[in-house]
N, CA, C and O atoms as a GROMACS GRO file, in nm:
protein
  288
    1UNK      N    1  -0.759  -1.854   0.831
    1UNK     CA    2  -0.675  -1.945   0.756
    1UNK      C    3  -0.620  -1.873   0.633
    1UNK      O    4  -0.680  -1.782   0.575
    2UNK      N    5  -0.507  -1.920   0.599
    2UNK     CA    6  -0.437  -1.838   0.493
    2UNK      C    7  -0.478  -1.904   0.358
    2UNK      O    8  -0.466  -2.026   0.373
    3UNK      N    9  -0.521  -1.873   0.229
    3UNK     CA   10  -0.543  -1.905   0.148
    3UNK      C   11  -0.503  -1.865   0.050
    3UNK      O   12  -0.523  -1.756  -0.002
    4UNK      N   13  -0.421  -1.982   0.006
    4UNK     CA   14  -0.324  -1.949  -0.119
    4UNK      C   15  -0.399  -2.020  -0.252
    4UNK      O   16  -0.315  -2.093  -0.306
    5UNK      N   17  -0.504  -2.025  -0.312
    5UNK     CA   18  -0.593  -2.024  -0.383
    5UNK      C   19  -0.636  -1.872  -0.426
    5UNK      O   20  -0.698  -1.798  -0.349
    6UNK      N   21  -0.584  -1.824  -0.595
    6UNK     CA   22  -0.596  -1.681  -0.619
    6UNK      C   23  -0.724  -1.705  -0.674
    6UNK      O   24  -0.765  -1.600  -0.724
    7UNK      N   25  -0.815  -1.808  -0.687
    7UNK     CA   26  -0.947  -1.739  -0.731
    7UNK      C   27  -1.045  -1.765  -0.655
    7UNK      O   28  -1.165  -1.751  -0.681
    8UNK      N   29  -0.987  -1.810  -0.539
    8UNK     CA   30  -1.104  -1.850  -0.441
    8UNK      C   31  -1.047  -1.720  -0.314
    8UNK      O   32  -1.111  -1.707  -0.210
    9UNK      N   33  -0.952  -1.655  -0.336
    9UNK     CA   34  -0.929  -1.582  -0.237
    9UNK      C   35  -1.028  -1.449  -0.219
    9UNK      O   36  -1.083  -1.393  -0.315
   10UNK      N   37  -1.041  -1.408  -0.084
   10UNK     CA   38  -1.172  -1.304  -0.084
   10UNK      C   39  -1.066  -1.201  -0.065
   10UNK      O   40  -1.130  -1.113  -0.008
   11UNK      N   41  -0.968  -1.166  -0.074
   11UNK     CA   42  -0.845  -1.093  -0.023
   11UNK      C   43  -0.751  -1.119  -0.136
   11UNK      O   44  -0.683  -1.217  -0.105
   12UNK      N   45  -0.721  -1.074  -0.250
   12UNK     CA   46  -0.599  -1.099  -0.322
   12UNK      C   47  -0.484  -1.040  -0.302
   12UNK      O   48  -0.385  -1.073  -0.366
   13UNK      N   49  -0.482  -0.923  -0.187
   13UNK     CA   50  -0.348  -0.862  -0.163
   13UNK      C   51  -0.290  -0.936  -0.108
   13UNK      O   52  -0.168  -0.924  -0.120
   14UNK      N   53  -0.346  -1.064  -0.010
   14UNK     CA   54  -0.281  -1.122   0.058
   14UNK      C   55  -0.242  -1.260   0.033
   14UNK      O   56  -0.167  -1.313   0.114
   15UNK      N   57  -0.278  -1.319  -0.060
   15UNK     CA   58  -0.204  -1.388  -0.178
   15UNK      C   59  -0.113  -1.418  -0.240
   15UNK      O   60  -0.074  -1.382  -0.352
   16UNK      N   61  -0.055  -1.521  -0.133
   16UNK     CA   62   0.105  -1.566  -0.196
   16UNK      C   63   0.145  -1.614  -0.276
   16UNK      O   64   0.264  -1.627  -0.302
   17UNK      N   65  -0.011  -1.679  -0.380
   17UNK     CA   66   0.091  -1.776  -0.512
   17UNK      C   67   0.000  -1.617  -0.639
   17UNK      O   68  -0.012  -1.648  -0.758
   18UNK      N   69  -0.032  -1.525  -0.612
   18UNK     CA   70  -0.004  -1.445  -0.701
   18UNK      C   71   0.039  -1.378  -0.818
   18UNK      O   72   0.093  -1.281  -0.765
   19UNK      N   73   0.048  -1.366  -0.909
   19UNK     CA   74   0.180  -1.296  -0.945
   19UNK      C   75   0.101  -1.117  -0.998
   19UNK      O   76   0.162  -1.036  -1.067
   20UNK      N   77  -0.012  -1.100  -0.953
   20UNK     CA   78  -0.036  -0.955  -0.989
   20UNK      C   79  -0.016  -0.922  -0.868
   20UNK      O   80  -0.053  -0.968  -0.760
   21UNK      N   81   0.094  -0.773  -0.924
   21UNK     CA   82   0.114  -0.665  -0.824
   21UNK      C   83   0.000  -0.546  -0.751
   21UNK      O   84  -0.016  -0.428  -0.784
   22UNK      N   85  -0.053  -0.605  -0.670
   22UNK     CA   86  -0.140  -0.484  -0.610
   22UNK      C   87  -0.055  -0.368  -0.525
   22UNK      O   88   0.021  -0.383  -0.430
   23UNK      N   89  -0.095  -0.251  -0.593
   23UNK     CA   90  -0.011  -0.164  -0.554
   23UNK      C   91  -0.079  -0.089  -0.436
   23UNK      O   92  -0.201  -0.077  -0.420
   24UNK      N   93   0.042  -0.030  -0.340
   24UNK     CA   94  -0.027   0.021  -0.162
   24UNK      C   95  -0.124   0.126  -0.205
   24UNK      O   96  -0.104   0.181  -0.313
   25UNK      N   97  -0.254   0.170  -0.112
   25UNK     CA   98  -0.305   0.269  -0.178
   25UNK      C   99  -0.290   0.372  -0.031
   25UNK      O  100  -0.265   0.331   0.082
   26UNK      N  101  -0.305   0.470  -0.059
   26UNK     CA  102  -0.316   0.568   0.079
   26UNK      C  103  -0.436   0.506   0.188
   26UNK      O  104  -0.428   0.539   0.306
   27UNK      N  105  -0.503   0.452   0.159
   27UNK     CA  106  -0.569   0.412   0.254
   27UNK      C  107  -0.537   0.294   0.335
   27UNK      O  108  -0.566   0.292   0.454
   28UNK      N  109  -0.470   0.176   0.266
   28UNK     CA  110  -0.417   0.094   0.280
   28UNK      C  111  -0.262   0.157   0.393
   28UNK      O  112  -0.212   0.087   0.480
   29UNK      N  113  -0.227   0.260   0.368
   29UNK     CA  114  -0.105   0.282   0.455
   29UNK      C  115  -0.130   0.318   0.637
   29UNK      O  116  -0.076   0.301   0.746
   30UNK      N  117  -0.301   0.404   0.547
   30UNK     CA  118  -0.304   0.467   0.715
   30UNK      C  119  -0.393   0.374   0.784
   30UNK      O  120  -0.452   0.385   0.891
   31UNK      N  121  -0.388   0.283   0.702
   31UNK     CA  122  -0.479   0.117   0.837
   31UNK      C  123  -0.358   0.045   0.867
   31UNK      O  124  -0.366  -0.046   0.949
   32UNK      N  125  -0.221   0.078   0.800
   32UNK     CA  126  -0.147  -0.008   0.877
   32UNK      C  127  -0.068   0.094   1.003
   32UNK      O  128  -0.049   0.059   1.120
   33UNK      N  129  -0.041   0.192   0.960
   33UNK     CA  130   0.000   0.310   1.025
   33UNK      C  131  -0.086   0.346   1.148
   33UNK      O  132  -0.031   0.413   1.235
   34UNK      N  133  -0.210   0.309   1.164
   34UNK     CA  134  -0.288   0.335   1.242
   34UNK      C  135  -0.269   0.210   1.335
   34UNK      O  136  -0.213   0.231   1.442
   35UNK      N  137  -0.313   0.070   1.304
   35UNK     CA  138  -0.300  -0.037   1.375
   35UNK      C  139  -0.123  -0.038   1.454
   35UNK      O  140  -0.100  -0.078   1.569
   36UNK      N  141  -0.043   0.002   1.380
   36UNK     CA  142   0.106  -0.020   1.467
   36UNK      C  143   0.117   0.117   1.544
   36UNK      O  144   0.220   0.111   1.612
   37UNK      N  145   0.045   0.251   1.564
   37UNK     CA  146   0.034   0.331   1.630
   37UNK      C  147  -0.054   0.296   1.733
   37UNK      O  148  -0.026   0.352   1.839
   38UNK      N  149  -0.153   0.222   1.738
   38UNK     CA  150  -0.215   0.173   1.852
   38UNK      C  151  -0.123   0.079   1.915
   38UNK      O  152  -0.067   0.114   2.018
   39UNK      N  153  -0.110   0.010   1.885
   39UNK     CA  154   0.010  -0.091   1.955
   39UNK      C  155   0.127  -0.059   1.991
   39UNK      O  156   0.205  -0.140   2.039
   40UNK      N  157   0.151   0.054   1.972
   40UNK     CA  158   0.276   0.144   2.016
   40UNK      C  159   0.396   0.099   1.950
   40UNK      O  160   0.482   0.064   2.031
   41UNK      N  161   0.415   0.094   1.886
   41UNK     CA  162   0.474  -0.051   1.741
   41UNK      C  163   0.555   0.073   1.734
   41UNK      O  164   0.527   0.155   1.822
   42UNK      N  165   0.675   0.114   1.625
   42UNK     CA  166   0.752   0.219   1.609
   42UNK      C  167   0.658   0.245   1.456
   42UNK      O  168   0.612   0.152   1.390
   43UNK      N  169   0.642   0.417   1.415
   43UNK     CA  170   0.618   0.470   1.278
   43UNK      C  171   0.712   0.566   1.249
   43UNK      O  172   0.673   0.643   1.161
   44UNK      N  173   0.822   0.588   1.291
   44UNK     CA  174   0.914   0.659   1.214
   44UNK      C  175   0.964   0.642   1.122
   44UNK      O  176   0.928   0.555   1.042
   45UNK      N  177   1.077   0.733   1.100
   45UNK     CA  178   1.062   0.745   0.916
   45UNK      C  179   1.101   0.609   0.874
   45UNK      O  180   1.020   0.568   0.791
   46UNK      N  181   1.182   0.535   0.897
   46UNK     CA  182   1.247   0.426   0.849
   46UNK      C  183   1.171   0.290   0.840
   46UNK      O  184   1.207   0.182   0.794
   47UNK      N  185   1.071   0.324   0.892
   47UNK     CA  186   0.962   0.206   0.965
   47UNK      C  187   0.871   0.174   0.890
   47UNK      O  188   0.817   0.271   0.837
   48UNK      N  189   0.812   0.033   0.850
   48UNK     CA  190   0.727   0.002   0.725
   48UNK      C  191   0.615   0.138   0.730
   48UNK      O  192   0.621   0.233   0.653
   49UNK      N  193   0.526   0.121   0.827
   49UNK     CA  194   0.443   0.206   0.782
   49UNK      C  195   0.478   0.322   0.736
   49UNK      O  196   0.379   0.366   0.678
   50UNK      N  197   0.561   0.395   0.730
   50UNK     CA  198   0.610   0.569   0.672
   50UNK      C  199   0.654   0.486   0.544
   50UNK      O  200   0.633   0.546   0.438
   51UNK      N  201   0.702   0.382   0.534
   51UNK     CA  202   0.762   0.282   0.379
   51UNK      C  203   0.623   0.289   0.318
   51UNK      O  204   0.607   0.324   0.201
   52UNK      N  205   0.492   0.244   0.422
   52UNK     CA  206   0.414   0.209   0.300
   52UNK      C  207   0.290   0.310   0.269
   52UNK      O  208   0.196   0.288   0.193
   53UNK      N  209   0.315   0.434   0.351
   53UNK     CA  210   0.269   0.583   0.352
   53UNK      C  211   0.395   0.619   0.230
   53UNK      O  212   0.332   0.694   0.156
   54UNK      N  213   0.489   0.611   0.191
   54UNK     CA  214   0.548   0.708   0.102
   54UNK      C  215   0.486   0.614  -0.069
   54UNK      O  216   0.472   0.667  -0.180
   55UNK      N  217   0.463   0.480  -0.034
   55UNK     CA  218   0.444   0.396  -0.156
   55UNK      C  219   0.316   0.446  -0.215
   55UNK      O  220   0.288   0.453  -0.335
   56UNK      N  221   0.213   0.491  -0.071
   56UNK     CA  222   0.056   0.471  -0.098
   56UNK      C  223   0.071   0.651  -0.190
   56UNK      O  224   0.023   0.658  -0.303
   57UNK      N  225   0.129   0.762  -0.136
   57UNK     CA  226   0.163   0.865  -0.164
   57UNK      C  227   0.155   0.895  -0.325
   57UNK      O  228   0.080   0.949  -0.406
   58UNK      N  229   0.327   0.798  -0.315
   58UNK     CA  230   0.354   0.754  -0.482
   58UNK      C  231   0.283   0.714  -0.650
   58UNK      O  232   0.291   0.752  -0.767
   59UNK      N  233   0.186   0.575  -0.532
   59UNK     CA  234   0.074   0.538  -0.651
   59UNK      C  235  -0.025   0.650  -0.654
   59UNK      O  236  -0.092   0.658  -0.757
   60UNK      N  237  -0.046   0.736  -0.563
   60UNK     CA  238  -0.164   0.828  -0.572
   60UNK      C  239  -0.131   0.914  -0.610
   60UNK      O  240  -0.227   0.955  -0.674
   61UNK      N  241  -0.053   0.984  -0.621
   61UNK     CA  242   0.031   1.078  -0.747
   61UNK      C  243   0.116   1.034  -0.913
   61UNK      O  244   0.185   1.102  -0.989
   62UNK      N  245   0.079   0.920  -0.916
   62UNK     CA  246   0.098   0.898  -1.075
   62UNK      C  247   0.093   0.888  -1.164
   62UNK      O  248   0.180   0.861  -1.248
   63UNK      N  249  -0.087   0.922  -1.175
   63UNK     CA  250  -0.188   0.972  -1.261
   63UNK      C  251  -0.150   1.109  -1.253
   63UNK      O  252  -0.150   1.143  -1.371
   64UNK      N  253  -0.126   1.181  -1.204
   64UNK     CA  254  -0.155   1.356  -1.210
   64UNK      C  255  -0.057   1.392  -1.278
   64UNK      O  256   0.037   1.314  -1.294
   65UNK      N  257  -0.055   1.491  -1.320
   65UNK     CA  258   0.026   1.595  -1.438
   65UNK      C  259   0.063   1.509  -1.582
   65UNK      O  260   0.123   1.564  -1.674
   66UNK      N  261   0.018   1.367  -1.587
   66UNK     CA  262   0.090   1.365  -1.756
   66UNK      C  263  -0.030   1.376  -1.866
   66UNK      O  264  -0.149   1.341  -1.872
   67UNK      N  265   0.037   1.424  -1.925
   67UNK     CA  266   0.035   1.471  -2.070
   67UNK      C  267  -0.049   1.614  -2.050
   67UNK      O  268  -0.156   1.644  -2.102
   68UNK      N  269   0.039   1.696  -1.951
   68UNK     CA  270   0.016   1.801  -1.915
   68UNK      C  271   0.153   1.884  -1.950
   68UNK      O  272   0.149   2.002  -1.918
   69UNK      N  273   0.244   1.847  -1.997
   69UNK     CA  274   0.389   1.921  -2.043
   69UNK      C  275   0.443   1.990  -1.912
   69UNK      O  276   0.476   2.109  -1.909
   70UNK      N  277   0.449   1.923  -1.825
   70UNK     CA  278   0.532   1.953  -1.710
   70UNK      C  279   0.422   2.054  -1.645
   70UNK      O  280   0.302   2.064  -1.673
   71UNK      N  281   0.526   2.154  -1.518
   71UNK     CA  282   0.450   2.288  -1.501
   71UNK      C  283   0.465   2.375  -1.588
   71UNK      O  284   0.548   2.398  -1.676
   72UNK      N  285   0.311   2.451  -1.526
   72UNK     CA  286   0.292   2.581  -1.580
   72UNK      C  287   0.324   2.722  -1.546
   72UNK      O  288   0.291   2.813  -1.622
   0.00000   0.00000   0.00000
């Protein structure tokens, strides 16, 4: 059952009356990437999962290098 109750939800990513942004994490991409590759579902580039492999990518590189003055 879908539960749109954010403090009773055991799942807040999936939480439609929300309003915090949970952001994709790399792990989160390759369970969806994985489930639509079993199902023979399409993962090419244009295709959510490579969408939510480049997002999970993104957040996991956005901590690194600051307040490091660029490269060295």
């Amino acid at each position: 059952m879908f539960n749109t109750n954010a403090r009773n939800s055991p799942n807040p990513t999936w939480d439609a009356t929300s309003s915090t942004k949970i952001k994709m994490t790399k792990e989160d991409a390759a369970r969806i990437q994985s489930s639509n590759a079993k199902s023979g579902a399409d993962t090419g580039k244009l295709s959510f999962p490579a969408r939510a492999q480049a997002a999970g990518d993104k957040n996991a590189n956005a901590g690194q290098g600051q307040g490091e003055g660029g490269k060295k």
